[in-house]
DRENLUMDREN-94607 format. One record per residue (C-alpha): y, z, x; residue number from 1; residue in one letter. Coordinates in pm, whole numbers, plus 50000, padded with zeros to 5 digits. Each point is the difference from the previous one (the first is absolute). Layout:
<recs>
      c2      c3      c1   resi   resn
       Y       Z       X    NUM      a
...
</recs>
This chain:
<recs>
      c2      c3      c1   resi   resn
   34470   36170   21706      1      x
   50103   50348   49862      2      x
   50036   49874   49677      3      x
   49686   49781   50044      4      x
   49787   50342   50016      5      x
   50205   50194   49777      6      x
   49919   49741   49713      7      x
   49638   50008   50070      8      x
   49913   50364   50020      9      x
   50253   50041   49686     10      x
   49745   49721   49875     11      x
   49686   50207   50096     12      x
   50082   50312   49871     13      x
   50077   49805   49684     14      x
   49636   49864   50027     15      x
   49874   50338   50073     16      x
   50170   50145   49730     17      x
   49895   49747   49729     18      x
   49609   50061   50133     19      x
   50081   50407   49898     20      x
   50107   49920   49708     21      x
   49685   49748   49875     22      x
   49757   50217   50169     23      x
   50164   50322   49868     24      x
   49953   49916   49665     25      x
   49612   49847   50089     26      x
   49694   50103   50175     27      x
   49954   50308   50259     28      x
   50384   50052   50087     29      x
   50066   50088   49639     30      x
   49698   50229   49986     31      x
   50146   50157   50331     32      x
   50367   49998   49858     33      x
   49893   50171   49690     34      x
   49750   50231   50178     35      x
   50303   50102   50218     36      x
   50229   50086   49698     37      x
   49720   50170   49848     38      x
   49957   50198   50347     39      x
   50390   50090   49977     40      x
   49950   50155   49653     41      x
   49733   50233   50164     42      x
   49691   49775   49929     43      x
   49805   49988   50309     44      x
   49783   49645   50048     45      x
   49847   49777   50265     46      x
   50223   49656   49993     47      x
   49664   49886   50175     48      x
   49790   50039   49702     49      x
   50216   50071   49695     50      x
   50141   49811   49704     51      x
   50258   50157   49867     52      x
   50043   49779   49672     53      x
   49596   50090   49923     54      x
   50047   50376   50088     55      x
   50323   49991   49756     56      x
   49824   49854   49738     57      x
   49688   50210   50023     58      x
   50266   50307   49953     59      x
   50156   49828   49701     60      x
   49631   49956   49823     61      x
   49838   50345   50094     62      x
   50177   50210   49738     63      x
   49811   49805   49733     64      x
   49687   50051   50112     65      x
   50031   50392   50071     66      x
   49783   50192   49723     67      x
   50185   50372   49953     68      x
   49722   50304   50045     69      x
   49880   50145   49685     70      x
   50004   50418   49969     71      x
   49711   50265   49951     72      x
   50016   50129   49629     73      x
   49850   50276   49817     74      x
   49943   49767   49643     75      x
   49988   50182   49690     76      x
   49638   49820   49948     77      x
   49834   49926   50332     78      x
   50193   50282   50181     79      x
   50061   49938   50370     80      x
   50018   49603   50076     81      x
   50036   49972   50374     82      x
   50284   49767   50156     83      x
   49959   49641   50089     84      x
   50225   49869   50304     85      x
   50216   49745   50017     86      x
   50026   49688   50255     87      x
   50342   49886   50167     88      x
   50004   49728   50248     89      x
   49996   50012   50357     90      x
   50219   49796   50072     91      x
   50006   49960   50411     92      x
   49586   49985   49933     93      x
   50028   49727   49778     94      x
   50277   49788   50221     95      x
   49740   50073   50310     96      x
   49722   49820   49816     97      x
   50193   49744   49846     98      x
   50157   49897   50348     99      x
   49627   50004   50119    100      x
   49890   49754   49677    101      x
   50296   49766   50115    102      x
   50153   50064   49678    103      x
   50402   49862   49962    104      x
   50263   49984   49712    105      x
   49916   49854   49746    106      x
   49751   50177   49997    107      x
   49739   50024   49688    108      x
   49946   50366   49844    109      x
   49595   49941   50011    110      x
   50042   49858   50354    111      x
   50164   50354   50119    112      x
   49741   50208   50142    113      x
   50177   50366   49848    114      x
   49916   50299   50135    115      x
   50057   50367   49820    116      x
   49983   50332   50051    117      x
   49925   50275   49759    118      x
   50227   50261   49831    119      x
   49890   50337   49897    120      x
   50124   50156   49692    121      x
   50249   50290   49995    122      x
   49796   50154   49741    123      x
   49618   50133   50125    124      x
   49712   50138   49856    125      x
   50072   50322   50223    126      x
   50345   49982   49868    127      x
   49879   50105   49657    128      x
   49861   50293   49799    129      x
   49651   50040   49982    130      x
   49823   49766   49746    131      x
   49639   49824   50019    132      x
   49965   49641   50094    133      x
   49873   49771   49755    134      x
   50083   49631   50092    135      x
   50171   49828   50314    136      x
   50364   49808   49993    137      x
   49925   49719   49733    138      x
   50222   49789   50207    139      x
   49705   50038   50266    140      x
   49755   49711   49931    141      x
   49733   50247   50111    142      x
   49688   50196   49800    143      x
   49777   50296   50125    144      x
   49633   50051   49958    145      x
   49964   50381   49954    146      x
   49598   50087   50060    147      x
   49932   50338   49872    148      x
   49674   50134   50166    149      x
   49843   50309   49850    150      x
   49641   49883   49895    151      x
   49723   49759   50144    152      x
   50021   49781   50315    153      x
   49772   49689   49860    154      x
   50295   49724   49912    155      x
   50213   50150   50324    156      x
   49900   49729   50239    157      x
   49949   49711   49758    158      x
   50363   50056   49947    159      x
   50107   50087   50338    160      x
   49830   49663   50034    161      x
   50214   49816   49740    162      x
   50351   50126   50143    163      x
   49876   49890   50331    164      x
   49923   49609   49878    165      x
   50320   50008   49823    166      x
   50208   50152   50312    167      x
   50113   50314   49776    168      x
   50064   50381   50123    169      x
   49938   50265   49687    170      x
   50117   50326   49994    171      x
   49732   50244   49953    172      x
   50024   50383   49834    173      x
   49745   50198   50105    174      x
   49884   50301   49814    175      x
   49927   50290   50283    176      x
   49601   50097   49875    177      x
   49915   49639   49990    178      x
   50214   49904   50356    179      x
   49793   50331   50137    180      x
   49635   49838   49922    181      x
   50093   49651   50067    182      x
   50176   49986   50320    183      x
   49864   49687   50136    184      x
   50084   49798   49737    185      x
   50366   50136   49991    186      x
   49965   49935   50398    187      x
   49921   49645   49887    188      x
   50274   49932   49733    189      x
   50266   50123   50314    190      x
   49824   49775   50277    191      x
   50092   49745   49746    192      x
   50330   49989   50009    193      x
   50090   50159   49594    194      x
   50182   50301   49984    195      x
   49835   50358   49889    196      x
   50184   50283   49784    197      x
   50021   50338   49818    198      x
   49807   50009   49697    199      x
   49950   50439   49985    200      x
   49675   50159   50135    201      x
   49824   50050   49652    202      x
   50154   49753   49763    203      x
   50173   50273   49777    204      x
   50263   49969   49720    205      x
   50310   50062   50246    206      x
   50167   50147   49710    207      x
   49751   50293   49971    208      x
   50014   50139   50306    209      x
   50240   50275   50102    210      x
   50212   49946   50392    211      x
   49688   50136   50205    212      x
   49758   49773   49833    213      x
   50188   49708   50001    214      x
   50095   50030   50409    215      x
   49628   50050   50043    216      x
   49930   49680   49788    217      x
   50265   49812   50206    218      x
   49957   50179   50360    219      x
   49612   49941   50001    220      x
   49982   49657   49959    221      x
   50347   49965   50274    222      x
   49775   50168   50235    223      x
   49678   49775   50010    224      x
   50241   49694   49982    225      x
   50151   50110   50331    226      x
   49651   49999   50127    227      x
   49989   49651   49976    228      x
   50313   49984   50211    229      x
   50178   49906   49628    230      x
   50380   50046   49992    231      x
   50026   49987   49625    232      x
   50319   49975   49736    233      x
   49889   49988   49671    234      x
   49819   50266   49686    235      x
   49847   49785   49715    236      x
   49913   50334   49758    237      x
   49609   49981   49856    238      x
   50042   49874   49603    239      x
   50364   49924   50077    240      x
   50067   50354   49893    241      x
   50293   50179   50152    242      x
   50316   50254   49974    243      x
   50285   50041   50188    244      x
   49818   50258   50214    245      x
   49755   49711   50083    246      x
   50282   49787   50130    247      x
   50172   50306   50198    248      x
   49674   50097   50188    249      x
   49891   49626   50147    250      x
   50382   50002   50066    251      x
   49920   50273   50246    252      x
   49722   49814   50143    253      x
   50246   49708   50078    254      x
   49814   49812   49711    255      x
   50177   49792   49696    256      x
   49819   50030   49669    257      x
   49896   49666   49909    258      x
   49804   49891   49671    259      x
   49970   49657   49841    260      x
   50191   49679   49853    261      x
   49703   49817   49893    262      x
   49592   50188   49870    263      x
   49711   49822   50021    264      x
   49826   50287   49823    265      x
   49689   49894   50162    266      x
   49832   50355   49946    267      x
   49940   49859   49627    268      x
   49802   49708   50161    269      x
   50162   49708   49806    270      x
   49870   49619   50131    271      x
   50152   49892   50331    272      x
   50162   49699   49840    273      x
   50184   50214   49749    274      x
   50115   50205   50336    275      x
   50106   49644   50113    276      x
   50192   49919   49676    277      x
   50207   50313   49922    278      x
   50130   49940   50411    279      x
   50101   49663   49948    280      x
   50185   50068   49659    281      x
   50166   50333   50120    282      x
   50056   49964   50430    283      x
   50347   49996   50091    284      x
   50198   50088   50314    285      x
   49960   50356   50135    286      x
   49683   50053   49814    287      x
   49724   50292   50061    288      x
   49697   49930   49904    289      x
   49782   50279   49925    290      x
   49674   49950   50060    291      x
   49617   50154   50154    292      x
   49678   49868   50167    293      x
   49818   49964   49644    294      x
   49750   49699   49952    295      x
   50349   49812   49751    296      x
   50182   50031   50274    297      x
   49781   49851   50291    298      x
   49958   49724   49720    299      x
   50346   49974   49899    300      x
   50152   50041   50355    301      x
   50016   49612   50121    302      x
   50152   49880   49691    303      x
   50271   50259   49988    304      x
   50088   49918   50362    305      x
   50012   49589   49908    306      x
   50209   50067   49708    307      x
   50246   50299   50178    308      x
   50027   49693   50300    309      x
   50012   49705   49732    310      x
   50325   50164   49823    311      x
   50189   50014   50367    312      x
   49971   50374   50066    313      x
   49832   50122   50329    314      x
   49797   50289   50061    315      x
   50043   50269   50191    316      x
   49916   50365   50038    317      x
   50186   50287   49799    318      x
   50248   50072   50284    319      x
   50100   49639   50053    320      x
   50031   49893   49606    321      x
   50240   50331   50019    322      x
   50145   49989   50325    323      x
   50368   49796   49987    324      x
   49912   49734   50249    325      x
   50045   49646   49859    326      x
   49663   49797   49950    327      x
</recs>
């Protein structure tokens, strides 16, 4: 009899111990087995939930899709070129969603639902010596419309009505004696969304002016902004004209001198579709477009938009082309 029960539990643990073995290297025991070495080497999983051959192989594949951050430089042509950051990917985020999507080894790269997260440069615009801004990261698949508003208020609202068809925010310079007489329509362009900026009080040549004048140029037009409740960043100088004074006195202000990538040179009223053309053949990644609420422009602006959008760049305001976030 002893012998008897002595061959059959020797028997069922023999049974039981065969099942371990098929099930351990198949199906949820596995996924707990591994999840429980994975816990002893300090990774910390639900057995409930996890697959531990998916997570593994989601760590394996993330280093080749992480994109390194790209520095701020001061460029011997365009001067300071902000930063652009980088992407890495979460990898716990990614595992969550996969888990969620039912997603198990072998698993198909397009079928993996990856999630990132974004790296800033070590190198930022703050980091550097002073220098005006002329274009954006051109590994940023983003352009700038740059509105410079010193004359006239006719084509404002035709064009306000453009951007708002095509879903676009501008950014748009004010000069300080036209802001001062045209308030409401300034009020507008903010209730709309675009951003407003620093374009001096009396749309001097920067150069010109001595300390005193140039603060009053800058601090003037600061002043009515914040009466629109405007917490603003940037200086675009009248004419483009400048000195190192210029870009030492909006520093004060908290403002970055910025100036333009791309000109219209609307002012010389060329035809809207030539407007349209030189865009198309000369847009590229990081662009600012200089441009002002002139009759070319109100003509030229829906093209330039279509083509800007048709070449895969979005648009965006003058602090977001700049800013480092990824598109």
């Amino acid at each position: 009899m002893n012998a008897t029960n002595g061959r059959a539990k020797a028997f069922a643990m023999a049974i039981c111990l065969l099942l371990v073995l098929l099930l351990g290297s198949y199906g949820p025991l596995h996924d707990y087995l591994t999840v429980i070495k994975l816990s002893a080497a300090g990774e910390a999983f639900s057995p409930e939930t996890s697959d531990a051959e998916l997570l593994q192989w989601i760590k394996q594949e993330a280093p080749a899709r992480a994109v390194p951050a790209i520095n701020a430089v001061n460029d011997r042509v365009w001067k300071a070129i902000p930063g652009y950051n980088g992407k890495e990917v979460d990898i716990e985020a990614t595992y969550r969603k996969a888990v969620e999507k039912g997603i198990r080894l072998p698993a198909k790269v397009e079928a993996v639902p990856w999630v990132f997260r974004e790296i800033k440069p070590k190198v930022n615009l703050s980091d550097l010596p002073l220098l005006p801004i002329y274009r954006g990261n051109p590994a940023k698949p983003m352009v700038a419309l740059m509105i410079n508003v010193a004359w006239g208020d006719e084509y404002i609202m035709p064009m306000l009505d453009t951007l708002k068809d095509a879903n676009v925010r501008a950014t748009f310079f004010f000069d300080g004696k036209w802001l001062s007489k045209h308030k409401e329509v300034a009020q507008e362009i903010i209730a709309r969304g675009h951003e407003v900026s620093n374009h001096a009080y009396s749309h001097p040549n920067m150069s010109q002016l001595g300390p005193a004048r140039q603060r009053e140029e800058i601090g003037k037009v600061e002043k009515l902004l914040g009466e629109f409740g405007v917490d603003n960043q940037w200086f675009a100088p009248p004419s483009g004209d400048y000195n190192g004074l210029t870009v030492k006195t909006a520093s004060d202000y908290g403002l970055r001198t910025v100036l333009w990538t791309l000109d219209t040179l609307d002012w010389m009223k060329p035809p809207s579709w030539s407007i349209v053309a030189k865009i198309n053949a000369q847009v590229g990644p990081g662009t600012l477009i200089l441009m002002h609420p002139t009759e070319s422009s109100k003509g030229a602006l829906q093209g330039m938009i279509k083509a800007i959008k048709a070449k895969g760049y979005k648009l965006g305001t003058v602090s977001e082309t700049l800013s480092t976030d990824r598109t």
